[in-house]
C-alpha positions in Angstrom: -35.2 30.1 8.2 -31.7 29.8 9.4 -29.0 32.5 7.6 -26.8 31.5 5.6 -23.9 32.5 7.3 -25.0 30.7 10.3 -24.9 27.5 9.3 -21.6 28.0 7.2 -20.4 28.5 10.4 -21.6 25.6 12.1 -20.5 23.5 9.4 -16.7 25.1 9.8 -16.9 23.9 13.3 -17.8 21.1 12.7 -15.9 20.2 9.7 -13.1 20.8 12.2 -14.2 18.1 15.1 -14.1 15.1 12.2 -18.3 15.6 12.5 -18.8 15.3 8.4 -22.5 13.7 8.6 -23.6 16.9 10.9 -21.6 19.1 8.4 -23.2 17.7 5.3 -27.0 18.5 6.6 -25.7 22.3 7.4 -24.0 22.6 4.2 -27.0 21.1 2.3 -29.2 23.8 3.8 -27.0 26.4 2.9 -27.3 25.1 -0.6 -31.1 24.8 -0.3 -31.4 28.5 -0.4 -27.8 29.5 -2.4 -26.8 27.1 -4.9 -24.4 29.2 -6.2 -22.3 29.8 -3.1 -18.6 28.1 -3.7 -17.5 28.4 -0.6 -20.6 25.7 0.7 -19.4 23.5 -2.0 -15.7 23.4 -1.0 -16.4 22.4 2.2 -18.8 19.8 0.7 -16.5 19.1 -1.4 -13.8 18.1 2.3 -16.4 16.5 3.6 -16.4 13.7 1.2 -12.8 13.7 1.1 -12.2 13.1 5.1 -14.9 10.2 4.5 -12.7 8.7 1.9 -15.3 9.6 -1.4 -13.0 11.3 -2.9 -14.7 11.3 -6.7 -17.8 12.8 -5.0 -15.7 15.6 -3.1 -14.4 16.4 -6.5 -17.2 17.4 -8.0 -18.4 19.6 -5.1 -14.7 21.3 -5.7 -15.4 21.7 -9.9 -18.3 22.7 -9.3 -17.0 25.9 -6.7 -14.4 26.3 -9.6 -16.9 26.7 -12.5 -17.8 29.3 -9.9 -15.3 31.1 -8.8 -12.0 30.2 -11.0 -9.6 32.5 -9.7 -9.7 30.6 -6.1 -6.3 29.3 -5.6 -7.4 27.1 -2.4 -10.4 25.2 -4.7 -7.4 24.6 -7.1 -5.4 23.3 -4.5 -8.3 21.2 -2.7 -8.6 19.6 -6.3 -5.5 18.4 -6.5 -5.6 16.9 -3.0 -8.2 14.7 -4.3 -6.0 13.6 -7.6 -3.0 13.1 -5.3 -4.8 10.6 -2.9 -6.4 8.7 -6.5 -2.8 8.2 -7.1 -3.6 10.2 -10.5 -0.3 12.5 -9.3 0.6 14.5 -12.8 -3.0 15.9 -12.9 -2.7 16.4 -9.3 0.3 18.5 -10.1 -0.4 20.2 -13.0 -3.8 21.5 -10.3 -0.9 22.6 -8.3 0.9 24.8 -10.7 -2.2 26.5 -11.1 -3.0 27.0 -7.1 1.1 28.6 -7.1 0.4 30.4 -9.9 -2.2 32.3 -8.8 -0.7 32.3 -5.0 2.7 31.7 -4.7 2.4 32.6 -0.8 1.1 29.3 0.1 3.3 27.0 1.8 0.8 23.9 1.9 0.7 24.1 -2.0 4.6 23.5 -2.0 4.2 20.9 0.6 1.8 19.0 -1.2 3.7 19.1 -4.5 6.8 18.2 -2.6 5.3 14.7 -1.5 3.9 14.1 -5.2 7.3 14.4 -6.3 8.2 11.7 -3.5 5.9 9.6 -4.8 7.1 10.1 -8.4 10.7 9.4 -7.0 12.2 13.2 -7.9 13.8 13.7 -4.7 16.2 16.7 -5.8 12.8 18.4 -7.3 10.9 17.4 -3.9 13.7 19.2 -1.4 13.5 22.2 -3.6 9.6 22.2 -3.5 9.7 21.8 0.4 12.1 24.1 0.6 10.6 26.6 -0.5 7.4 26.3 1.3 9.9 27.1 4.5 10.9 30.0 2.9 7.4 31.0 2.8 6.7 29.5 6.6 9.5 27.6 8.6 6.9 26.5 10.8 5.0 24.5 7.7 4.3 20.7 9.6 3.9 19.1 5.5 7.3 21.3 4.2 9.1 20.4 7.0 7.7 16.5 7.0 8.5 16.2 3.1 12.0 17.7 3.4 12.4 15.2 6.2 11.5 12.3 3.4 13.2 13.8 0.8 16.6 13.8 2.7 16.0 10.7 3.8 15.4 8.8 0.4 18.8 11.1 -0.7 20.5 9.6 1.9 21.2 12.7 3.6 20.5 11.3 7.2 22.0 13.7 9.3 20.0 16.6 7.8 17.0 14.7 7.4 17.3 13.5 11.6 17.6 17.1 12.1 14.7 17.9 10.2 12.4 15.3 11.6 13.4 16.6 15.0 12.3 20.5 14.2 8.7 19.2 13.1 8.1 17.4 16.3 9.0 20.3 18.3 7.0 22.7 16.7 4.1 20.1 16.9 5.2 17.6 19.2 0.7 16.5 18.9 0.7 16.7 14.9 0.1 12.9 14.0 1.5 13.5 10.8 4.6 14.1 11.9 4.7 11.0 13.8 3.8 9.1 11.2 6.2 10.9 8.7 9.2 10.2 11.0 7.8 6.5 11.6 8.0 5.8 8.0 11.5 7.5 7.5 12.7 5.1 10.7 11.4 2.0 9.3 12.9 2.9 5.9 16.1 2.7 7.4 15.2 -0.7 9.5 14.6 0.2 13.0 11.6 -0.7 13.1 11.8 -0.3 17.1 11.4 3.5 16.8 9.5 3.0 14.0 6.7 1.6 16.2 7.1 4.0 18.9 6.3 7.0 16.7 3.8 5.1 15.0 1.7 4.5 18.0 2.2 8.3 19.3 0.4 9.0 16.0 -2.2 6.6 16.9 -2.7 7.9 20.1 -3.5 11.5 18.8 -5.0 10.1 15.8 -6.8 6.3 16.9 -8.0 6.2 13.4 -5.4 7.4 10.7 -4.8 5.0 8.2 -1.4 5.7 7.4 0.2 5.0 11.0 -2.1 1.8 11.3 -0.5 0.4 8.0 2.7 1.7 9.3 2.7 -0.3 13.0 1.8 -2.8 11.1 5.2 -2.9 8.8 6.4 -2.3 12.0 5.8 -5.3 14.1 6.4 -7.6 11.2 9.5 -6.6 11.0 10.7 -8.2 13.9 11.0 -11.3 11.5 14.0 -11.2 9.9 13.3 -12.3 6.2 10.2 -10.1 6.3 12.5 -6.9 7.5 15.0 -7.9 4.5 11.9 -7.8 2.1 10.8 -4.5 3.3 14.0 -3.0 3.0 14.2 -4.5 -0.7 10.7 -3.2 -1.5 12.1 0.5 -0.2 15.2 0.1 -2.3 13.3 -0.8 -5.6 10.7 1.9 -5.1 13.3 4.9 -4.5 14.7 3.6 -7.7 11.7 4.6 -9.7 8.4 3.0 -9.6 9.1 1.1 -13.0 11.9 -0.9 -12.0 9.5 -2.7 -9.5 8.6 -4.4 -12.2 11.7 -4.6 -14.9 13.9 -5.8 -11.9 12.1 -9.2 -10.9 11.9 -10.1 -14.7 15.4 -9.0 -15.1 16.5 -11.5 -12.2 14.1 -14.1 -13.8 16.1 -13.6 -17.3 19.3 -13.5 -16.0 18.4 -17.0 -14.2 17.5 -18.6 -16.8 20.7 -17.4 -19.3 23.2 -19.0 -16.2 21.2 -22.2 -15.7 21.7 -22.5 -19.5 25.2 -21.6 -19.8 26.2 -23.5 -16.7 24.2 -25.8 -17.5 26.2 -26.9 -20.6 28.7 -27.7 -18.4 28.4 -31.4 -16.7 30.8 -30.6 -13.7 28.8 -27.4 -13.0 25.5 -29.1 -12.7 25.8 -28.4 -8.7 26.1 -24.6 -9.2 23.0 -25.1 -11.9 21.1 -26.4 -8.4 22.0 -23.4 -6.3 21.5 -21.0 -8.1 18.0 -22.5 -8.8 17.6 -23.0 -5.2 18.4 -19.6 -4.3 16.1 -18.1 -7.0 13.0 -20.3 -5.9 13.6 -19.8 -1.9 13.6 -15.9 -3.0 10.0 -16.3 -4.7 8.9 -18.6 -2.7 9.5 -16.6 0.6 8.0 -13.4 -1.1 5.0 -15.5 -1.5 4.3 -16.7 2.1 6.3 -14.4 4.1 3.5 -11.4 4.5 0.3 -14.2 5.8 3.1 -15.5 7.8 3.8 -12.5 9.3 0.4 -11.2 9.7 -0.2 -14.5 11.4 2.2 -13.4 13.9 0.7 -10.3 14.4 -2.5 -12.8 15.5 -0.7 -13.2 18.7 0.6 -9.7 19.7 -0.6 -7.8 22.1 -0.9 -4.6 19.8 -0.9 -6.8 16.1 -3.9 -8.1 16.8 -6.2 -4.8 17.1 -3.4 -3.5 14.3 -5.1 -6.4 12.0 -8.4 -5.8 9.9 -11.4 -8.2 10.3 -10.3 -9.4 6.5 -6.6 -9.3 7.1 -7.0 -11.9 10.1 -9.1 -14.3 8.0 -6.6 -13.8 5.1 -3.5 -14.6 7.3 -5.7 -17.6 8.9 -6.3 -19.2 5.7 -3.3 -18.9 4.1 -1.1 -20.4 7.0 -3.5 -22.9 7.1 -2.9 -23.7 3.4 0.6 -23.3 4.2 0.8 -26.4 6.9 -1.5 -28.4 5.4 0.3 -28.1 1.8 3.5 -29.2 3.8 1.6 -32.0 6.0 0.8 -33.6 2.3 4.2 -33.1 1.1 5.3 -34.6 3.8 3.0 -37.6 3.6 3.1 -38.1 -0.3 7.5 -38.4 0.4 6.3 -41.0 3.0 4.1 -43.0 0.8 6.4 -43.2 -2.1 8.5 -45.9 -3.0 11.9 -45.1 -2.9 12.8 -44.3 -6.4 9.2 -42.9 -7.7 7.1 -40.1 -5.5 3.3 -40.4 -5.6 1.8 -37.8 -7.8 -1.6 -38.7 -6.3 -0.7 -36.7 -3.0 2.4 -34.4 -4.5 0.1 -32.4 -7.0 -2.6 -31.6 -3.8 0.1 -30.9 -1.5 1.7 -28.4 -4.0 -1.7 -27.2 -5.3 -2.8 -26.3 -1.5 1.1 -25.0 -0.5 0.3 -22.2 -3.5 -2.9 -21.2 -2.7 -1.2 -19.4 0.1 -0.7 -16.6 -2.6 -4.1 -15.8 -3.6 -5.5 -16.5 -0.1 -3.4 -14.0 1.3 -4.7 -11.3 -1.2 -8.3 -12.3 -1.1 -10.9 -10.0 1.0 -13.0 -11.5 3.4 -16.2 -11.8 3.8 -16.3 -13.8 0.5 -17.9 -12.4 -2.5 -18.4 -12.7 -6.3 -19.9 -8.9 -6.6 -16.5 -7.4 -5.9 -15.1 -4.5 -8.6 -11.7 -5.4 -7.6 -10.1 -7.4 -10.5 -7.7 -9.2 -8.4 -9.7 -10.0 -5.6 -11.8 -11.8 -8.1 -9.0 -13.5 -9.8 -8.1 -14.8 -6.4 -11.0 -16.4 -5.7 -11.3 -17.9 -8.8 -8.1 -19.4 -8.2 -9.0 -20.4 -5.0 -12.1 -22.6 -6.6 -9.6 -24.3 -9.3 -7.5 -24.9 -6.9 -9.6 -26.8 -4.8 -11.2 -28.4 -7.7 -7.8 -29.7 -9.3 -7.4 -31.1 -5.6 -10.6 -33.3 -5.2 -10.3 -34.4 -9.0 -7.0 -35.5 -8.7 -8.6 -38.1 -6.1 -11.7 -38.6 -8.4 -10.4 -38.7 -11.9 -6.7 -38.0 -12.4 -7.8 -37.8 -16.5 -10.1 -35.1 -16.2 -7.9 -33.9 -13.3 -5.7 -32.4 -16.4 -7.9 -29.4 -17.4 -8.4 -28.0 -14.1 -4.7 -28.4 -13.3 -3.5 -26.6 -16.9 -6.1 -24.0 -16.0 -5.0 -23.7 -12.1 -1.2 -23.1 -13.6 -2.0 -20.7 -16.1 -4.1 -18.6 -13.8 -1.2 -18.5 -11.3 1.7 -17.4 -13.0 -0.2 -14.9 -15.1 -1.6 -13.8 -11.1 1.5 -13.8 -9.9 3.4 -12.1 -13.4 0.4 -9.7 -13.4 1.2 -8.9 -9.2 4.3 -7.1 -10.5 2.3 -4.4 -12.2 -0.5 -4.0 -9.9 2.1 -3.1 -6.8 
């Protein structure tokens, strides 16, 4: 029988060459013959994590706590998992602990300074990083989440020089790349963006966050999708609950001037524009992001960028896009000149807005899905197509699957605002 400290430290080595699988079967021997032994379970425990289980790594790291509670680094390990569950206050208050018990550890500052990033409390995330330097200048996450921090405070010139003290001390740290990728395409050039997003690629073929990054990246060489972006970055440095009070605001404050203007006969023009306006801002946030992966279809690096289930998505809804305007187009043709026919405007609107749930709908298709809006999209999808082909069939009983297609898509799209 192999010892235990053997194969602990064959499953550090290869914990550290990405080789989980291998690292699980020497870590389940170790716990064959000591159950009890924490230090197995933690690195169980990152195992799961680098393979993106992160409730299973979690209990691996509770149960080496329930073991040894005075570790600082299971603490710590812990929170990682909460952080990337997006459950961030438990994910801090795990933190605190980690500090408390070792306030020598610049990784624990690092990682509470990007929770606070997240949680928008810039001033409180500098101070976190900061200190981490105190404790190491060299810290790559201290160093990267001052560099966000500054940033998102507007702060450029520090933050530039920030960014450029991470990448040389690691000029290979994919991380950092990414990191400074991010804090480029937040301030729209999306040109340098890309570069350092496919440096981190290029270290890193795999990592998630610079793949979703290029991605933001190339799409932003269309203008209203850059202008989008840059909104979306705005609204989310404001706090994360004004990404949904503002569009509802804007909605409210729409409706109060069409009704105030609209009192007015001679303003009845400015009533239209500002309607207009309003609708081309929806109706571009709807169709710009299939649009602009569609694009991506045809790049020379978008197209490997693009998932399997992104390129159907961006397929589909384009197609639904065209063919909604091709029966637009046709039902204006068709109609007399002072009355449009409702037999081919209702389809051609019906198939212009599937664009929306089409674009947010994972392919391959499937009803056993836990996703709730993945679900709801598909459903939409079905009464979509069934208000179509009644509306040819039996514009009567058309009426039900059209009131049912509505109210399923504004409460989708309503609904979108709280699920970002």
């Amino acid at each position: 029988m192999i010892h235990v400290d053997i194969l602990l430290e064959r499953a550090k080595v290869l914990v550290e060459q990405d080789r989980h699988k291998d690292a699980i079967q020497q870590l389940q021997q170790v716990l064959q013959q000591d159950p009890q032994n924490d230090f197995a379970l933690s690195l169980m425990g990152r195992c799961y994590y680098n393979q993106k289980k992160f409730d299973e790594g979690m209990e691996f790291i509770k149960e080496a706590i329930t073991i040894r509670a005075n570790e600082d680094y299971y603490f710590y390990l812990l929170a990682f998992g909460h952080y990337y569950k997006d459950q961030n206050l438990v994910a801090q208050r795990m933190l605190d602990k980690a500090i408390e018990m070792n306030p020598y550890a610049a990784d624990y500052f690092g990682l509470s300074a990007l929770i606070c990033i997240e949680e928008v409390e810039l001033k409180t995330a500098l101070k976190k990083a900061n200190e981490g330097l105190e404790i190491d200048p060299e810290n790559i996450t201290c160093l990267n989440a001052r560099a966000t921090a500054l940033n998102k405070l507007k702060q450029t010139d520090a933050a530039i020089e920030t960014m450029r003290a991470a990448l040389e001390q690691n000029p290979e740290n994919e991380f950092t790349h990414s990191t400074v990728g991010w804090n480029y395409l937040e301030k729209g050039k999306h040109k340098d963006a890309a570069h350092h997003f496919r440096e981190a690629l290029r270290i890193h073929p795999n990592l998630e966050n610079a793949q979703s990054g290029l991605k933001q990246a190339l799409k932003s060489r269309i203008p209203p999708y850059r202008w989008l972006l840059q909104y979306s970055f705005w609204i989310s440095n404001k706090g994360k609950n004004l990404q949904w009070i503002l569009p509802i605001a804007l909605f409210v404050l729409v409706r109060i001037i069409i009704v105030l203007v609209g009192k007015d006969s001679q303003l009845s023009m400015a009533v239209l524009v500002v309607m207009g306006v309003y609708l081309l801002f929806v109706v571009t946030s709807w169709v710009i992001h299939p649009i602009a992966n569609f694009t991506l279809l045809f790049h020379k690096d978008g197209k490997y960028a693009l998932t399997n289930s992104e390129r159907w998505s961006a397929i589909t809804s384009v197609s639904a896009l065209i063919l909604g305007l091709m029966i637009l187009a046709v039902s204006f043709i068709v109609s007399s000149p002072t009355t449009i026919s409702s037999t081919m405007l209702i389809p051609g609107l019906i198939c212009f807005s599937l664009a929306l749930p089409l674009s947010n709908m994972q392919f391959p298709l499937t009803f056993k899905t836990k996703k709730g809006s993945t679900f709801v999209s598909l459903l939409l999808v079905i009464l979509g197509l069934l208000s179509i082909i009644m509306t040819f069939i039996d514009k009567d009983g058309a009426s039900f699957f059209l009131i049912m297609y509505f109210i399923f898509f504004i409460g989708y799209n309503w609904t979108g605002l709280f699920r970002r």
